[in-house]
N, C-alpha and C positions, 0 to 999 in steps of 0.2 A: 929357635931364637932365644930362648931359655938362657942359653950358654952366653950372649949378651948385656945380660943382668946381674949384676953384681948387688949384692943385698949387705951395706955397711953395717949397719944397725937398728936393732928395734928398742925402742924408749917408749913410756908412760910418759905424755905433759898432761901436766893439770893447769887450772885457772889459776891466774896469776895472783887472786882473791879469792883466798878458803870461803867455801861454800858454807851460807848458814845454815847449821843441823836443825836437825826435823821436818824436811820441807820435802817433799814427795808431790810426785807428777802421777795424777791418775789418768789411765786412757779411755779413750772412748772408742765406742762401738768399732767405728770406723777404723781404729788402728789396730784391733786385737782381730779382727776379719784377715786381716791382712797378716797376720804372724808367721806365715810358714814362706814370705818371700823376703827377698835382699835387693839390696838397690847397689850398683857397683857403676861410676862416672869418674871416666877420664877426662882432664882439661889438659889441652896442648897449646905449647905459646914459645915463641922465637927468642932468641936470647941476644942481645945486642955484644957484638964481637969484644974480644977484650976483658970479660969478666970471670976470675976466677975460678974452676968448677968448686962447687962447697959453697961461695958466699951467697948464694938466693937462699938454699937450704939452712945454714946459719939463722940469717934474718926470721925467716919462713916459722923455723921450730921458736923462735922466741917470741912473735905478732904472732901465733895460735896461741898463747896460754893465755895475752891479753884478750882476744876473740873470745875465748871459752869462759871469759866474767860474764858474761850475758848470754849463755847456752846452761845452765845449771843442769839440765836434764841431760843432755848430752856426755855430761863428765860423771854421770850417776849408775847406777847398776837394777836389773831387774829384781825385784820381790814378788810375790803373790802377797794381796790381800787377804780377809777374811773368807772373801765369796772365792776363790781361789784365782782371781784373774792376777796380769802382769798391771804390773805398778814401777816408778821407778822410785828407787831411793835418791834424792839429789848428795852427790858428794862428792869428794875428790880423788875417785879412783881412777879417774882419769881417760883419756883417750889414747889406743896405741897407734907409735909413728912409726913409719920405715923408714928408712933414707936409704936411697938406690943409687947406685951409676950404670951408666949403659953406655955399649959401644957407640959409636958412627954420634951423627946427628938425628933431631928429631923429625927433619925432612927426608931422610933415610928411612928410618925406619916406619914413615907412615906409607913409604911408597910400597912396601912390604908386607906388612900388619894384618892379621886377623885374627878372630874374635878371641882365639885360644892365647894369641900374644899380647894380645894387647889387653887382655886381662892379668895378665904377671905385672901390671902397672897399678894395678889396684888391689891391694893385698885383702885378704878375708880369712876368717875362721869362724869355724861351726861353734855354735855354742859348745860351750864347757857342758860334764855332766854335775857342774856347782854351777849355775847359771848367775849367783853373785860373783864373782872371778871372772865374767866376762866380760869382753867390751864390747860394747853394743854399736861403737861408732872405731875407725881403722880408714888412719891416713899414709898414702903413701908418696914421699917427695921423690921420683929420676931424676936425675941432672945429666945429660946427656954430653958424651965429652968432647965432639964435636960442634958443640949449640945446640941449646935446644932445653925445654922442660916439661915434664908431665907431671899433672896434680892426681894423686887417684883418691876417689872417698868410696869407700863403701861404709853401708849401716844396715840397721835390720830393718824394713819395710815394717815391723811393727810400730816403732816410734814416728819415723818421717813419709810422706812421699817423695818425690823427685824434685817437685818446686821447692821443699822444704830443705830438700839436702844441697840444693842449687842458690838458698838464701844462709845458708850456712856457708860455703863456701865463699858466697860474695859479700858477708858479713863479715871473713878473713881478710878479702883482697883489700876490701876499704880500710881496715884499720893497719893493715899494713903499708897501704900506698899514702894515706894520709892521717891513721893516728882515729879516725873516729867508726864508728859505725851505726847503723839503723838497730833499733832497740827492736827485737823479735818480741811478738804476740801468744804467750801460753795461752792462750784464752781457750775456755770450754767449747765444745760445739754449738748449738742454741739448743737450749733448754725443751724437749719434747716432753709433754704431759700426756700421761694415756690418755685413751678416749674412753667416756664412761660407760662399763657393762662392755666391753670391748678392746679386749688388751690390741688384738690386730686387726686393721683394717678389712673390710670386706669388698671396700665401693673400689667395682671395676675400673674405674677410672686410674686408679693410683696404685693399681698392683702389679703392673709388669717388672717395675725398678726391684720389686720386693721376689717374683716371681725366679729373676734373674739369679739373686743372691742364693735364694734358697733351693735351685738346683743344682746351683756349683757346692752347696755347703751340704747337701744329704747326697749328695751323687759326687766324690770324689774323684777325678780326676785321676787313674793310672798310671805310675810313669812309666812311660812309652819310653823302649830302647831306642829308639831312633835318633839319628846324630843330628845334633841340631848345629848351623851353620849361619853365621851371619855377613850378610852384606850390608854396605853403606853410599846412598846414590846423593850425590849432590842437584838440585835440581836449581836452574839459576831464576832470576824475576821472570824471563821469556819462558823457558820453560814452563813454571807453573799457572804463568795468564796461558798459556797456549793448552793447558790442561782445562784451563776452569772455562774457558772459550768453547770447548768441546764439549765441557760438563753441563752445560746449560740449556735452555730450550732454547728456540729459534724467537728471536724478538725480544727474550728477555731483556729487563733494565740491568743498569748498573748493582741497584740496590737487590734485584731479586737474585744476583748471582751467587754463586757459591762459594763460600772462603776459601783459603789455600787447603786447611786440613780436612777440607769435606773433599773437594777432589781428589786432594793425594790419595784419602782414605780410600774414596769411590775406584782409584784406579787401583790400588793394591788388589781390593776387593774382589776388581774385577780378574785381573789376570791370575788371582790365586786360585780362583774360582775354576778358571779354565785351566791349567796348569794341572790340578786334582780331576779334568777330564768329570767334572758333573754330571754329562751327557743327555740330560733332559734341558739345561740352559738355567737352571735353579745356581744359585750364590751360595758358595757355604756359610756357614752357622761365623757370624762375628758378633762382636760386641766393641764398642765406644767407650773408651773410659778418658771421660775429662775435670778438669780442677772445678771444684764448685765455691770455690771460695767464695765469689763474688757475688753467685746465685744464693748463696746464703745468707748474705751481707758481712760477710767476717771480713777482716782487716789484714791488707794483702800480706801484711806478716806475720800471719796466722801460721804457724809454727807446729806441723802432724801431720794428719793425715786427711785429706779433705777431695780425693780422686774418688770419682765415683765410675762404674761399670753398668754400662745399658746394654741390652741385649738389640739389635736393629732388626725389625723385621725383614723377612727377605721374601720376594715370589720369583716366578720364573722372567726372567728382565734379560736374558742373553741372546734374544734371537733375533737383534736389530744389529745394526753396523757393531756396535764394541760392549754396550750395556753400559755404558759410563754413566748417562744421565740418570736413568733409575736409581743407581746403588748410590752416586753423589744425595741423588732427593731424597731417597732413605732415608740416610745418614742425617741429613739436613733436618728433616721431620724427627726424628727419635731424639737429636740434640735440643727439638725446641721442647719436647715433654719433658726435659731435665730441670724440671721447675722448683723453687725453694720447697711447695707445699709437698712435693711426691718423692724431695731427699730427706725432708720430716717424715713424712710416713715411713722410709728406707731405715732412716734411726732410731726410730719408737720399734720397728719390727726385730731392729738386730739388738735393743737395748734390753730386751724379752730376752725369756729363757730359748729364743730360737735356733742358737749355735753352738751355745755352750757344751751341751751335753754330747756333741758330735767329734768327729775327730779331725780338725780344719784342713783343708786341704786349699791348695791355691784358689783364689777365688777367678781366676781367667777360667776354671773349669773346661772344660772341651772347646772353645770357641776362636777362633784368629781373633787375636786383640789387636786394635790399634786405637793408641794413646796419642792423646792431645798435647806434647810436651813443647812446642814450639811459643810458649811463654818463660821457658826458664831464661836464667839471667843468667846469659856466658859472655856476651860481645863486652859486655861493660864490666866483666869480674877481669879486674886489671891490678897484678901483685905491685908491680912496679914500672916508671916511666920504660920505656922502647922492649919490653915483655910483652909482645902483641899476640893477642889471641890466635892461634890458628883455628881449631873448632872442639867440640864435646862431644862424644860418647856418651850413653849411657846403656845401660843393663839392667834390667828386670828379671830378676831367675825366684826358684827355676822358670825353665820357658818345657809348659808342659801343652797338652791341645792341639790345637792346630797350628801355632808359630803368634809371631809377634810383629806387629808393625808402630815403631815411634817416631813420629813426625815432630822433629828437631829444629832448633835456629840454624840460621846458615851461620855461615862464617863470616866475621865482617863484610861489610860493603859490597855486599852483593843485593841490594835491591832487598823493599818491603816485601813482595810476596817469594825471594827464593828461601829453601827449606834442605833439611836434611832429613833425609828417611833411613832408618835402620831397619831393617828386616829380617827376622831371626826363622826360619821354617826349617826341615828336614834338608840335607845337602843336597841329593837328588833335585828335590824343588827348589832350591836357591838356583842350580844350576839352568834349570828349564826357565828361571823368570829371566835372568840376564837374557835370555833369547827371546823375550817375550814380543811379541811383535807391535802388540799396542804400547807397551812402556817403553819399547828401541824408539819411537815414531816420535818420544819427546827428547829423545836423546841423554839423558842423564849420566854422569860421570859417576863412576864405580868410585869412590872414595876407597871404601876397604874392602876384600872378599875376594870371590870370583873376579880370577883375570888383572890381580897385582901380583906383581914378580921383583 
């Protein structure tokens, strides 16, 4: 589908107001953990008949360079500090843009699409070996010449996470759709003081979060030849109550049930489990990773990196009808020890000489990850009037471990509890889940993957 894609041109824009010199963005713990991964998010949306291909892209490249007065760090370039960590220089080097055309329309080509295509939507590059020369943020506009428009953002997971690169984006649509936007949050992480006579914690209580990191960061991670494959399931509001209905005990309340992303999780969990053929009924090895912002008390436009990774206990839970409710309770449990006090302790241990001296390797380390991602802001990131959302992508690479599960917004107007689920595992196992008999039982629509044509 390559041959679909036409690549007009690549541009540097910068802010539409020169950046004030000397002003540097230093990171924390939390974003320099993360160095060795990339964030890549497609947004797809309907074009109202009648409109010239070029004129969204026109507007679009000129409401980015106003967007980008209020992202400084974003249009700036990496330096090492003294201690030798990444640092950004704020300045006007700018952000690179693509502008693309594509065949057919955008409802074409999503009937088609996967992970390999629909990443030629969002342009990326490896660092430079001048790591000032490069751009750390890489936008790409399609305009499809049929109808249709795709946004692509990729960045470096060192600077943003996903919510962050999804407030970036929806910090474009507003001032393009009406000229203003919400002022993003630089703000430090909260200030952790060591403990005295005790640079790192001991008390068992608060060391699992820290236990987690510090496996995946002295035990690297492999990369595994293995082709990794991604599917995408629509699940509608029935669907996911008819998931959480299953997930629960018998008599539970309203209130003790289980959110949409604990189930979804609990079911991934479960059918990847069997899938890999366990044979004693044991879950494999995952881990949680969700937004802490809140749990911190930072300000939702807290602007970096604030995802955090739990490892969820697992014991033998497969040898009742499906193991759904175990691995949802899990899940459930390990999300409530994600407490302010034990992501302080996470960042006094990673703000230590604890990583540095290693060679960082993805921090998913060996485990299925599934991501808490169904608070980004896509339904309401709207460029302009009758440009209606169809849905978002995103990508977490590499995808090393056991595979990937991110639990997504739906698509407009499909009810509070429907969700999208991406699943990124070995193709073999992508193929075997589409069969999966517990996840066929809620019937979910294959968005992209296995079984579009």
């Amino acid at each position: 589908m390559s041959d679909q894609i036409t690549i007009l041109c690549k541009r540097t824009v910068v802010s539409a107001k020169p950046v004030q010199p000397g002003k540097f963005h230093h990171l924390s713990a939390l974003d320099r953990v993360m160095e060795p991964n990339r964030i890549r998010m497609v947004y797809y949306y309907k074009t109202p008949p009648g409109r010239a291909v070029g004129a969204i892209t026109t507007k679009l490249r000129e409401s980015i360079s106003e967007m980008l007065n209020g992202f400084p760090m974003v249009t700036g370039r990496l330096l090492k500090n003294d201690q030798g960590q990444w640092m950004i220089k704020c300045n006007d080097a700018g952000v690179r843009l693509v502008e693309a055309r594509a065949k057919g329309s955008v409802e074409g080509w999503l009937r088609r699409t996967d992970r390999e295509k629909e990443l030629l939507l969002a342009h990326w590059e490896d660092m430079y070996y001048k790591p000032y020369f490069w751009s750390t943020f890489y936008v790409q506009l399609t305009e499809f010449e049929e109808g249709g428009l795709a946004i692509g953002l990729s960045c470096t997971h060192l600077l943003v996470d996903p919510p962050s690169a999804a407030m970036l984006v929806k910090a474009w649509a507003d001032i393009t759709l009406g000229g203003k936007m919400f002022t993003p949050r630089f703000q430090q992480l909260p200030l952790v003081l060591p403990k005295p006579g005790n640079k790192n914690t001991n008390d068992q209580t608060y060391t699992s979060l820290i236990d987690r990191y510090k496996t995946s960061i002295q035990n690297p991670t492999p990369d595994m030849a293995k082709q990794h494959a991604t599917v995408t399931f629509g699940f509608t509001d029935e669907m996911v109550q008819s998931c959480i209905a299953l997930a629960k005990t018998v008599g539970a309340t309203d209130d003790s049930s289980p959110t949409p992303f604990e189930a979804l999780a609990g079911l991934f969990w479960v059918c990847v489990s069997k899938i890999r053929g366990q044979g004693n009924g044991t879950l494999t090895n995952m881990s949680i990773s969700l937004d802490m912002r809140e749990s911190l008390g930072l300000d939702k436009g807290f602007f970096g990196n604030c995802m955090v990774y739990h490892k969820v206990p697992a014991w033998e839970c497969l040898g009742d009808q499906n193991g759904l409710f175990e691995a949802t309770f899990a899940i459930g449990e390990a999300m409530k020890k994600m407490e302010k006090k034990r992501i302080l302790d996470l960042i006094e241990w990673l703000e230590g000489d604890n990583f540095e001296s290693y060679s960082i390797s993805t921090i998913s380390g060996r485990d299925l990850i599934c991501a808490k991602l169904d608070n980004l802001v896509s339904n309401s990131t709207i460029f302009e009037d009758c440009y209606d959302p169809i849905r978002i992508s995103c990508y977490i690479e590499p995808v090393l471990g056991e595979g990937q599960v991110l639990i997504l917004p739906s698509p407009p107007g499909e009810g509070g509890f429907s969700r999208v689920a991406m699943v990124t595992l070995p193709e073999d196992e992508v193929v075997k889940l589409c069969e999966d008999a517990i996840l066929l039982q809620f019937n979910p629509t294959i968005l992209m993957g296995i079984g579009k044509s």
